[in-house]
VOLO-285660 format. One record per residue (C-alpha): residue number from 1; chain; x, y, z. Coordinates in Angstrom, 3 decimals. Layout:
VOLO-285660
ATOM    n  chain        c1        c2        c3
ATOM  NUM      A         X         Y         Z
...
//
This chain:
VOLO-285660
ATOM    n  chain        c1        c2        c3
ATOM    1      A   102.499    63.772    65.342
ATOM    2      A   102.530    66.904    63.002
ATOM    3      A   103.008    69.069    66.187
ATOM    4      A   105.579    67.065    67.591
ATOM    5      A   107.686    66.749    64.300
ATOM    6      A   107.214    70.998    63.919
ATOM    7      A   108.863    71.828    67.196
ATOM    8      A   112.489    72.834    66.653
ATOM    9      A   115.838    71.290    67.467
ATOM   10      A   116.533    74.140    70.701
ATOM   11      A   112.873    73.299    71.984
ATOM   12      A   113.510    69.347    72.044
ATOM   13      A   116.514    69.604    74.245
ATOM   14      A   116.335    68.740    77.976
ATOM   15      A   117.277    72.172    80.278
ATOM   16      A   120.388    70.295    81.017
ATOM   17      A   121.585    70.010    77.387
ATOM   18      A   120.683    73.719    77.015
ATOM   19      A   122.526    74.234    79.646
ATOM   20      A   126.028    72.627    78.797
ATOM   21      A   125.304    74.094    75.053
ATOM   22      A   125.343    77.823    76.847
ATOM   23      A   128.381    76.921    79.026
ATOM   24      A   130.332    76.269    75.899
ATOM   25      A   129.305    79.097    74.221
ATOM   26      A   130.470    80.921    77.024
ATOM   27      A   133.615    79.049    76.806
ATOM   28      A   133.696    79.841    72.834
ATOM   29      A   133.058    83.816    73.162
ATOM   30      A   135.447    84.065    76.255
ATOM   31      A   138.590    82.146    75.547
ATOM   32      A   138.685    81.292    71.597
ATOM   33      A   136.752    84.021    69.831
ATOM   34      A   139.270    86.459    68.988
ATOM   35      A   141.727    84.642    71.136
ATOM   36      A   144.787    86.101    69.237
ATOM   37      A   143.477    89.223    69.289
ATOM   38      A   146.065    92.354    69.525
ATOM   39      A   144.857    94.693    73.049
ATOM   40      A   147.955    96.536    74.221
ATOM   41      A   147.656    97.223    77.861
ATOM   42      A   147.264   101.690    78.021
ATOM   43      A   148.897   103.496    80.907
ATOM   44      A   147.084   104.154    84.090
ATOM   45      A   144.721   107.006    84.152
ATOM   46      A   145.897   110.321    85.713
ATOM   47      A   143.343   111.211    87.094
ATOM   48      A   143.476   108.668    90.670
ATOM   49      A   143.399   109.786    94.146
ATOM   50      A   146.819   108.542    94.218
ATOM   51      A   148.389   109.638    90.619
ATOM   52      A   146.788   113.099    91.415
ATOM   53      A   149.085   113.231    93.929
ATOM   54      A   152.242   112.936    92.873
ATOM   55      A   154.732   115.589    90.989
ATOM   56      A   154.392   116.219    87.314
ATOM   57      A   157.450   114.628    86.339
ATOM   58      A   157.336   111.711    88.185
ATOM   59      A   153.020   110.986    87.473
ATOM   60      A   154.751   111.099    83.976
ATOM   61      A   156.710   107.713    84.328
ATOM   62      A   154.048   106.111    87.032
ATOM   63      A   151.122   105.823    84.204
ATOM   64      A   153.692   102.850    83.177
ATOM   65      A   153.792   100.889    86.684
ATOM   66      A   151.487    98.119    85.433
ATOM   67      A   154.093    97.269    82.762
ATOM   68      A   156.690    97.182    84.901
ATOM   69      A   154.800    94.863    87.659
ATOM   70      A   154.682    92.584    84.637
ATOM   71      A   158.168    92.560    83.178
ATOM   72      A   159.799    92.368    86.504
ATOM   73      A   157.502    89.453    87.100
ATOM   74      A   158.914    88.420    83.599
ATOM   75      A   162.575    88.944    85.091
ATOM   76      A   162.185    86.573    88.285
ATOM   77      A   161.024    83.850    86.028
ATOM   78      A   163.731    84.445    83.937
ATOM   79      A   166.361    84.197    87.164
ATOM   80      A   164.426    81.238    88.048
ATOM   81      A   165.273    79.262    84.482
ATOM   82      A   168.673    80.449    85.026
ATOM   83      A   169.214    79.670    88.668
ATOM   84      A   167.541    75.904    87.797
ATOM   85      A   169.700    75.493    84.573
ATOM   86      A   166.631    74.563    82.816
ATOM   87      A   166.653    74.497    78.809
ATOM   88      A   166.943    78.546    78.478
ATOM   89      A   164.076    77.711    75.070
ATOM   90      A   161.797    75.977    77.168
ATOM   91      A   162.317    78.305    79.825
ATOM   92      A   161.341    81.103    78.125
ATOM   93      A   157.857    79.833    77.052
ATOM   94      A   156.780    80.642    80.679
ATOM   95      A   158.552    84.115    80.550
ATOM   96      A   157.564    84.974    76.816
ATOM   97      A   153.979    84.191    78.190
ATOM   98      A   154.224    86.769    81.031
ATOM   99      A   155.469    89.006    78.837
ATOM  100      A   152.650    88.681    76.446
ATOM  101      A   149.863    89.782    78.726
ATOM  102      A   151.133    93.490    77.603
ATOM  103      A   149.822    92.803    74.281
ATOM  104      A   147.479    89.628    73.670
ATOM  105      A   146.162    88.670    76.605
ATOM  106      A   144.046    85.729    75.938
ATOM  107      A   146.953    84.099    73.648
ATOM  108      A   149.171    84.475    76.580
ATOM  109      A   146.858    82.067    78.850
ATOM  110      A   146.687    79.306    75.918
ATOM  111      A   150.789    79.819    75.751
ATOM  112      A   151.203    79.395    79.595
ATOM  113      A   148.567    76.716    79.732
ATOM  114      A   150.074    74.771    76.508
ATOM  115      A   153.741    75.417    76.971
ATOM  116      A   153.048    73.946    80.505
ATOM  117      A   153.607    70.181    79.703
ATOM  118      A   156.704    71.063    76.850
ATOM  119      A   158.613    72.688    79.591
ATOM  120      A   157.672    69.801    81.976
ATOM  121      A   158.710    67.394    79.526
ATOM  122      A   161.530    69.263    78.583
ATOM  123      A   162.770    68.816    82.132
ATOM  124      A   162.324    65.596    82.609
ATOM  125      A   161.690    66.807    86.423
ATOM  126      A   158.568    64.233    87.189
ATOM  127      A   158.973    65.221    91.379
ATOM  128      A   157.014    68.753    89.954
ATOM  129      A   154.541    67.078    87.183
ATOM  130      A   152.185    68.869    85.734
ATOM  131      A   153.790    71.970    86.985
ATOM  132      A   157.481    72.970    86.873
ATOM  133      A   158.607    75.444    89.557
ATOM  134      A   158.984    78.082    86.534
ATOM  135      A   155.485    77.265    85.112
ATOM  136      A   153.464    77.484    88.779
ATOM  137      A   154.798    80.779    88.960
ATOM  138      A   154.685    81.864    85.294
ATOM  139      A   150.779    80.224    84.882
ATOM  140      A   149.742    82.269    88.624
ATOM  141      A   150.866    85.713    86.787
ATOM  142      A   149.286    84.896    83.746
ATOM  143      A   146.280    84.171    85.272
ATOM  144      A   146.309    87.414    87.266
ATOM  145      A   147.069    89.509    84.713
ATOM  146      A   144.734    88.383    82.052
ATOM  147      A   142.076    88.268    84.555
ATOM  148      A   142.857    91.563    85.425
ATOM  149      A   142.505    92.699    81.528
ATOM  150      A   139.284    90.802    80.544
ATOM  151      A   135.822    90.098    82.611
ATOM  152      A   135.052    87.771    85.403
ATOM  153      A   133.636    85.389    83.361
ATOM  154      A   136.703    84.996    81.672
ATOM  155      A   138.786    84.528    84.897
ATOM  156      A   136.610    81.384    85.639
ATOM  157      A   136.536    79.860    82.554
ATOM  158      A   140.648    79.992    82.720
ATOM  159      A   140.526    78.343    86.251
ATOM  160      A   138.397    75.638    84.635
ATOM  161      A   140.688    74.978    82.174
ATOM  162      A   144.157    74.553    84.647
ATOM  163      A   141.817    72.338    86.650
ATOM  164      A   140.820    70.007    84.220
ATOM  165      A   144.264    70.369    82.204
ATOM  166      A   146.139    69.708    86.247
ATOM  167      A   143.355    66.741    86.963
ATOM  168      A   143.645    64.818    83.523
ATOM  169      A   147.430    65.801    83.084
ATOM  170      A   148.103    64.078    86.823
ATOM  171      A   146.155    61.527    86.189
ATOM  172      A   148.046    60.423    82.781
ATOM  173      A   151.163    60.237    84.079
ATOM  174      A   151.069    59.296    87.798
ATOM  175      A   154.578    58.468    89.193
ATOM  176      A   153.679    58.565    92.385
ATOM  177      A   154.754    61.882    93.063
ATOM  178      A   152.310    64.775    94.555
ATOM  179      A   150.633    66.710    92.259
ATOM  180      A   150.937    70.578    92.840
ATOM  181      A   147.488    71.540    90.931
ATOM  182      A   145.581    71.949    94.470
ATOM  183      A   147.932    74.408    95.534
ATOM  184      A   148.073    76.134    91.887
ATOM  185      A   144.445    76.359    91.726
ATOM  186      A   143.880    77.477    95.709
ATOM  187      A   146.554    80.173    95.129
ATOM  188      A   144.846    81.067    91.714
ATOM  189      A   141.065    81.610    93.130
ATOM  190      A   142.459    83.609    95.971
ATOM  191      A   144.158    85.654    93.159
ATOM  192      A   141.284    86.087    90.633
ATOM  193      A   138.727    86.556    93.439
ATOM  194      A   141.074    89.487    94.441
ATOM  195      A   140.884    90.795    91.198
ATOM  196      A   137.016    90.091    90.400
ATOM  197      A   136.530    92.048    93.391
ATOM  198      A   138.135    95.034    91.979
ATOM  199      A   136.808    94.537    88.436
ATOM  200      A   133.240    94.399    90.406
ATOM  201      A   134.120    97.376    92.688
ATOM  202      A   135.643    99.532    89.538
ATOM  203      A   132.587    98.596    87.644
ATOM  204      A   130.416    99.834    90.287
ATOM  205      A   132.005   102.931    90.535
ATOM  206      A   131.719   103.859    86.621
ATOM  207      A   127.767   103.032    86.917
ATOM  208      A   127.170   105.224    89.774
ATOM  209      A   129.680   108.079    88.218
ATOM  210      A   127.172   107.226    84.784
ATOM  211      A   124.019   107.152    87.133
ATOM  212      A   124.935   110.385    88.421
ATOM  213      A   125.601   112.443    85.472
ATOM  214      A   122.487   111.204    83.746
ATOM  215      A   120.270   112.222    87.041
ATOM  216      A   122.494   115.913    86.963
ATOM  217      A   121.556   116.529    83.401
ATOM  218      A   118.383   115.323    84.310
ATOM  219      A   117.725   117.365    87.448
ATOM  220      A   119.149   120.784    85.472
ATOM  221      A   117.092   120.090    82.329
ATOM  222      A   113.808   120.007    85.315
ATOM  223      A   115.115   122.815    86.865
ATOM  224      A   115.235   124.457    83.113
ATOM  225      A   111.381   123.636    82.344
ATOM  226      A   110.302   124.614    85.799
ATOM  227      A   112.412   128.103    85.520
ATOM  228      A   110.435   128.521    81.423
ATOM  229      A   107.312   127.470    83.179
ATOM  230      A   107.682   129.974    85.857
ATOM  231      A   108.303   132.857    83.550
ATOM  232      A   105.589   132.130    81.481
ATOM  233      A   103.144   131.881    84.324
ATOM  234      A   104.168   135.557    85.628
ATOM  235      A   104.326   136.683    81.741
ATOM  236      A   100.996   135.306    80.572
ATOM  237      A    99.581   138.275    83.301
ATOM  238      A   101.449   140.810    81.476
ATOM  239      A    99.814   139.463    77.928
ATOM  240      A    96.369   139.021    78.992
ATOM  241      A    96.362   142.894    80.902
ATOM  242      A    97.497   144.181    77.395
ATOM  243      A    94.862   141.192    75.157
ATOM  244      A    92.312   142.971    77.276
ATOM  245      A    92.670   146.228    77.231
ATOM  246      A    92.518   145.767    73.414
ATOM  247      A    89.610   144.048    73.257
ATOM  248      A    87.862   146.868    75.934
ATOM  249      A    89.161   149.497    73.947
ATOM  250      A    88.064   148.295    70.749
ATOM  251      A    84.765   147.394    72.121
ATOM  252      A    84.059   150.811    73.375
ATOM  253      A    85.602   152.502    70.361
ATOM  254      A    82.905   153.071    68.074
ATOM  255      A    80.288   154.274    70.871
ATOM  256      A    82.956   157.301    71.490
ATOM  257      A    82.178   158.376    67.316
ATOM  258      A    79.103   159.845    66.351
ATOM  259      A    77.625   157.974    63.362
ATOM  260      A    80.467   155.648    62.937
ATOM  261      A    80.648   154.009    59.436
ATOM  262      A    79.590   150.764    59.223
ATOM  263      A    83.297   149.729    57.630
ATOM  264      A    84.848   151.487    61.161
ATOM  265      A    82.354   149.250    63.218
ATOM  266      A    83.481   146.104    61.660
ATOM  267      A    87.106   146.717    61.989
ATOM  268      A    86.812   147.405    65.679
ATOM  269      A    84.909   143.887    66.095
ATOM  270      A    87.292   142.201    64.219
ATOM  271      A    90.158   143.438    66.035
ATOM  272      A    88.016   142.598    69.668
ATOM  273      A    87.091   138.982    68.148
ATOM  274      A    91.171   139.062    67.428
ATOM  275      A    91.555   139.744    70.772
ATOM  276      A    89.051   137.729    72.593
ATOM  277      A    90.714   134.659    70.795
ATOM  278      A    94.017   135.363    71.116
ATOM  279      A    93.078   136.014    75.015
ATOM  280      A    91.551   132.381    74.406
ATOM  281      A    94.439   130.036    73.304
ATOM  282      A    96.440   132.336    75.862
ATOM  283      A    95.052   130.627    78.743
ATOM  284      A    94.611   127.474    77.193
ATOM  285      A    98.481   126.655    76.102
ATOM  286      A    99.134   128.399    79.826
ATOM  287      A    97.001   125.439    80.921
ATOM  288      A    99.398   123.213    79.979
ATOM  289      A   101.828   123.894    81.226
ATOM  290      A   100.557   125.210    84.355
ATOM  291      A   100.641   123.146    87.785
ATOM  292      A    97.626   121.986    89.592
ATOM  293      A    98.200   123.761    92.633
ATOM  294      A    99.075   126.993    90.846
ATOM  295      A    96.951   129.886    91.810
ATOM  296      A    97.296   132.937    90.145
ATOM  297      A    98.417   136.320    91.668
ATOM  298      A    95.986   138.481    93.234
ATOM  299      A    98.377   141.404    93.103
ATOM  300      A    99.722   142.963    89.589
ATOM  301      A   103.315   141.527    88.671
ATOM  302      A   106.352   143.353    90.013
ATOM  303      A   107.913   146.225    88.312
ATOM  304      A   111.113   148.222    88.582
ATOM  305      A   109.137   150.766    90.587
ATOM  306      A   108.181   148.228    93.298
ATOM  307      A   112.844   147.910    93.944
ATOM  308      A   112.784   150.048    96.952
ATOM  309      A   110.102   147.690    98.809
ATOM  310      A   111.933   144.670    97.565
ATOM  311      A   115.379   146.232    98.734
ATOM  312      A   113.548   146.941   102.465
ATOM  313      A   112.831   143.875   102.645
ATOM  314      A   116.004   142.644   102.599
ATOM  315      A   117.536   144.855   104.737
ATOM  316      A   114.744   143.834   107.375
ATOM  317      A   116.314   140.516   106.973
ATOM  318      A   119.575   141.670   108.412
ATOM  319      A   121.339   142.282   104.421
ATOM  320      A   123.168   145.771   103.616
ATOM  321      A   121.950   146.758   100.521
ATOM  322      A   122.600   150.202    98.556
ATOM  323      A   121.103   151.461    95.287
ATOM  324      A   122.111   153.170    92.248
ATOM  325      A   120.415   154.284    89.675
ATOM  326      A   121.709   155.873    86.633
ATOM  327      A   120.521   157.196    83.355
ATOM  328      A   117.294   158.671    82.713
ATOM  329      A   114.718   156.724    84.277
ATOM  330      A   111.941   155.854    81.614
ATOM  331      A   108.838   153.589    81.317
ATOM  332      A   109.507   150.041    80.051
ATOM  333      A   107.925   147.198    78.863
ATOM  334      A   105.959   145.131    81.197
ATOM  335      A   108.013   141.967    80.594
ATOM  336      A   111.254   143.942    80.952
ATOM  337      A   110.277   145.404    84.183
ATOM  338      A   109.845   142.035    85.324
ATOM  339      A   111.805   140.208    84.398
ATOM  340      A   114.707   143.172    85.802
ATOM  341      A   112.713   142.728    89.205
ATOM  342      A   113.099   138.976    89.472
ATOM  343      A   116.787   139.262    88.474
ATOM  344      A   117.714   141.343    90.936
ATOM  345      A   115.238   139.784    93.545
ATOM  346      A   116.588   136.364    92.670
ATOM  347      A   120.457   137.882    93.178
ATOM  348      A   119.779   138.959    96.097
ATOM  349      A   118.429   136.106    98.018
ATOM  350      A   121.335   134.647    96.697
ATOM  351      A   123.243   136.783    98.925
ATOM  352      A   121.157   135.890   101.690
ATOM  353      A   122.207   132.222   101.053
ATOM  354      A   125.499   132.485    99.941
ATOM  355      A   127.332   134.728   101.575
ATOM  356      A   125.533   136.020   104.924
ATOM  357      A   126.900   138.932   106.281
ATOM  358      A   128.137   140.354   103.244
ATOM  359      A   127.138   144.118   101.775
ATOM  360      A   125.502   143.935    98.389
ATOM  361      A   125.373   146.870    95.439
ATOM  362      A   122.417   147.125    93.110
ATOM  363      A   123.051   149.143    89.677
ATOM  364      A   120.124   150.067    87.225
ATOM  365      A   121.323   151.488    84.364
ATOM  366      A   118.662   152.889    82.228
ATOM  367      A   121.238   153.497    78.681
ATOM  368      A   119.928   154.568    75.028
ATOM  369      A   120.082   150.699    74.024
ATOM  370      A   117.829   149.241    76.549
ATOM  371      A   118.869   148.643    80.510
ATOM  372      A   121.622   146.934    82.457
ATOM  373      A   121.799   145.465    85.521
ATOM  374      A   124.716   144.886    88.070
ATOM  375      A   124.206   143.318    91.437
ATOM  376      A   127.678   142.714    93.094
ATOM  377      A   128.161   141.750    96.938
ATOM  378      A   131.228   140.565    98.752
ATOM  379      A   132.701   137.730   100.711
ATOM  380      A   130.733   136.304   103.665
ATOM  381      A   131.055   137.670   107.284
ATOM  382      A   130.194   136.536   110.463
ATOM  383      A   130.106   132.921   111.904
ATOM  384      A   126.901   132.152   110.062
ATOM  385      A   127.527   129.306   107.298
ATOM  386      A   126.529   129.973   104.208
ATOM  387      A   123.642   127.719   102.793
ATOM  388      A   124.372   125.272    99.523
ATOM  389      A   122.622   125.921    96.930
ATOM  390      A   121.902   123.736    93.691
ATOM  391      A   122.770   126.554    90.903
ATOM  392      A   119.103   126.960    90.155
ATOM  393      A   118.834   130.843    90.506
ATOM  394      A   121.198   131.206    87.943
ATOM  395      A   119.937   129.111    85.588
ATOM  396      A   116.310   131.264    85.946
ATOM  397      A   118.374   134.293    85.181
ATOM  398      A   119.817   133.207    82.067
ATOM  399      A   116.650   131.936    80.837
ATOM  400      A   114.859   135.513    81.456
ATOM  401      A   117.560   137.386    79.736
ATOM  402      A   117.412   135.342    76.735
ATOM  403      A   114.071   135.143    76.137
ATOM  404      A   114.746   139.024    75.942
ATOM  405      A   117.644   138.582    73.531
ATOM  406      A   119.782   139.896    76.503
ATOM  407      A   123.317   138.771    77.837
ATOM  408      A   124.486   137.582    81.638
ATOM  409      A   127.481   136.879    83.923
ATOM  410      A   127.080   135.366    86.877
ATOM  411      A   130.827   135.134    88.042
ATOM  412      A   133.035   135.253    92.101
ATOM  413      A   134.911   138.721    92.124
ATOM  414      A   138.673   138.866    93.249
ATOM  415      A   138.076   139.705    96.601
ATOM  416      A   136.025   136.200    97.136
ATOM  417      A   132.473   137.978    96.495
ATOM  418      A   129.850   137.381    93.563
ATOM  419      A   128.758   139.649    90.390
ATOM  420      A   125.953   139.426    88.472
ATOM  421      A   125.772   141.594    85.492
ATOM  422      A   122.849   141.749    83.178
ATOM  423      A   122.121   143.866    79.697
ATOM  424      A   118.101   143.754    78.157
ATOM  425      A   117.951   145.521    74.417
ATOM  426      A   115.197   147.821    74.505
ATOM  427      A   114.505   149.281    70.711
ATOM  428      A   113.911   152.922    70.441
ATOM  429      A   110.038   152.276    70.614
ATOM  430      A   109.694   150.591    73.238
ATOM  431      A   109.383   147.669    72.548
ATOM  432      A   112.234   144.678    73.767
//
């Protein structure tokens, strides 16, 4: 008994009670929860396959067509009260309901659906009961409309209602007459399963436009890690060459003075233990980051003096490539070396890709600030097509000029070709 009497009033209920309670709540939130609620109708977007196409001026007065389907559908119910001399007040609750679409939507389908049976009565014209000729036409636009502004769910709680109100309404008042709701409420599903079709469709379209830019951001901000993870693969060489050669150096230090102090001996293993450790967490934060089939370089990392092999290569692969070098040519650091070498390597395999049969330009600057680099080719030749790419060349550019505090463009040239310009800071010592 004391478990019975604890379980709640929602539990207790049969499925189907739960299931009419939820139908009316549906009802509630759909049709009478802010039912006079004030939701102008906004112009069309400009932005359409058709509205693109038209001219300025006129795309100017077309964002208003929707408003003017409705008021001229406002303006043959209005002939229609006049051409029937029906009461011109009663009349108008049909029109005034059309017209209110533009601005309350839900209101105007409990004024077409209410003001149905006044403007019968009104009348007096039993031969069309429950639905004058002006209301049939008024309640089909309304229904249209609004089901056009709202959701789905919406639209078939409002062809529930004009059943039922058509069903119990003709039943009331029989006088023997036929009753016009089956052809009201045939025309009206044909129309509302029009326009859930396009509210479906539309809705469709935004989620896969939403889907999309989420996976692009997603795919760049991948393409972003991999390029970081990349660099700091080929950098960690560069580090650990330079950990070690400290830590051999200061290793081998005091055997190259003859009686070193004991204070000199313990400052060159400090510095190697230094070393050794820093040479330690190195490799172990590389480690993370670093893929399992990743295997590291036999060879020593690229440097400017390895361009002329790079540049051969590329003209063995059929590209036209000529260099210029200008300033006084000077050693830099490792990491600018390299990371100069994979701009320029990644630029031109870009040309390769991009534009095959072009000529391509490669400038190395070597100024009193640091270096610059300007890799420049022109339009594509021949009948070969060039290959899409994804952008993600670039993007490892960028990232290997600004982790050297540097600057890059990456922009097409007037004659239809490509530039890529590049500056790295290099202090006076040396150092980037």
């Amino acid at each position: 008994m004391n478990e019975t009497t604890q379980r709640t009033a929602p539990e207790a209920r049969s499925p189907e009670i739960r299931l009419a309670m939820g139908a009316l709540h549906g009802l509630r939130q759909e049709l009478f929860h802010d039912a006079l609620a004030y939701r102008p109708l906004p112009p069309m977007a400009t932005d359409g396959p058709v509205m693109r196409r038209l001219p300025g001026r006129l795309r100017r007065y077309a964002v208003w067509f929707p408003h003017a389907v409705v008021a001229s559908a406002a303006l043959v119910g209005l002939i229609a009260v006049y051409d029937q001399s029906i009461f011109l007040p009663a009349g108008l609750l049909s029109v005034g309901a059309i017209l209110l679409t533009l601005l309350r939507p839900v209101a105007a389908f409990w004024l077409s659906l209410l003001g149905t049976p006044v403007v019968a009565l009104v009348l007096g014209s039993w031969s069309s009961w429950p639905w004058p000729h002006v209301s049939f036409f008024a309640h089909l636009v309304v229904l249209t409309v609004v089901a056009a502004r709202t959701r789905p769910r919406t639209a078939a709680w409002m062809w529930v209602l004009t059943a039922a109100y058509g069903a119990s309404a003709g039943a009331l008042l029989s006088t023997g007459y036929s009753n016009h709701t089956p052809e009201l409420l045939f025309i009206a599903a044909l129309s509302l399963l029009a326009v859930t079709v396009l509210h479906v469709r539309r809705q469709a379209k935004e989620d896969v436009t939403a889907q999309q830019t989420v996976t692009a951001q997603e795919r760049s901000m991948r393409t972003l890690l991999e390029e970081r993870t990349t660099i700091a693969r080929e950098l960690h060489d560069v580090v650990a060459h330079h950990m070690s050669v400290v830590a051999i150096q200061a290793e081998a230090a005091p055997y190259r003075v003859e009686n070193p102090p004991p204070e000199l001996e313990q400052a060159f293993a400090t510095i190697r233990e230094n070393a050794v450790a820093a040479l330690t967490e190195l490799r172990r934060v590389l480690g993370v980051v670093r893929a399992e089939d990743y295997q590291a370089p036999d060879a020593p990392q690229p440097t400017l003096a390895d361009l002329d092999g790079l540049i051969a290569n590329v003209r063995d692969a059929g590209l036209t490539v000529d260099k210029t070098v200008t300033g006084a040519v000077r050693e830099l650091p490792q990491g600018v070396e390299l990371s100069a070498y994979r701009i320029i390597q990644e630029a031109l395999s870009n040309v390769l890709r991009h534009a095959p049969g072009a000529s391509a330009r490669v400038e190395v600057s070597y100024v009193l600030g640091g270096l610059g680099l300007r890799i420049v080719n022109g339009p594509p030749r021949g009948l070969v097509k060039p290959s899409p790419g994804a952008g993600h060349g670039i993007t490892g550019m960028r990232e290997r000029v600004a982790m050297l505090n540097g600057e890059l463009t990456a922009e097409t040239t007037e004659d239809g070709g490509y530039e890529v310009t590049a500056f790295v800071p290099v202090a006076k010592d040396g150092t980037a």
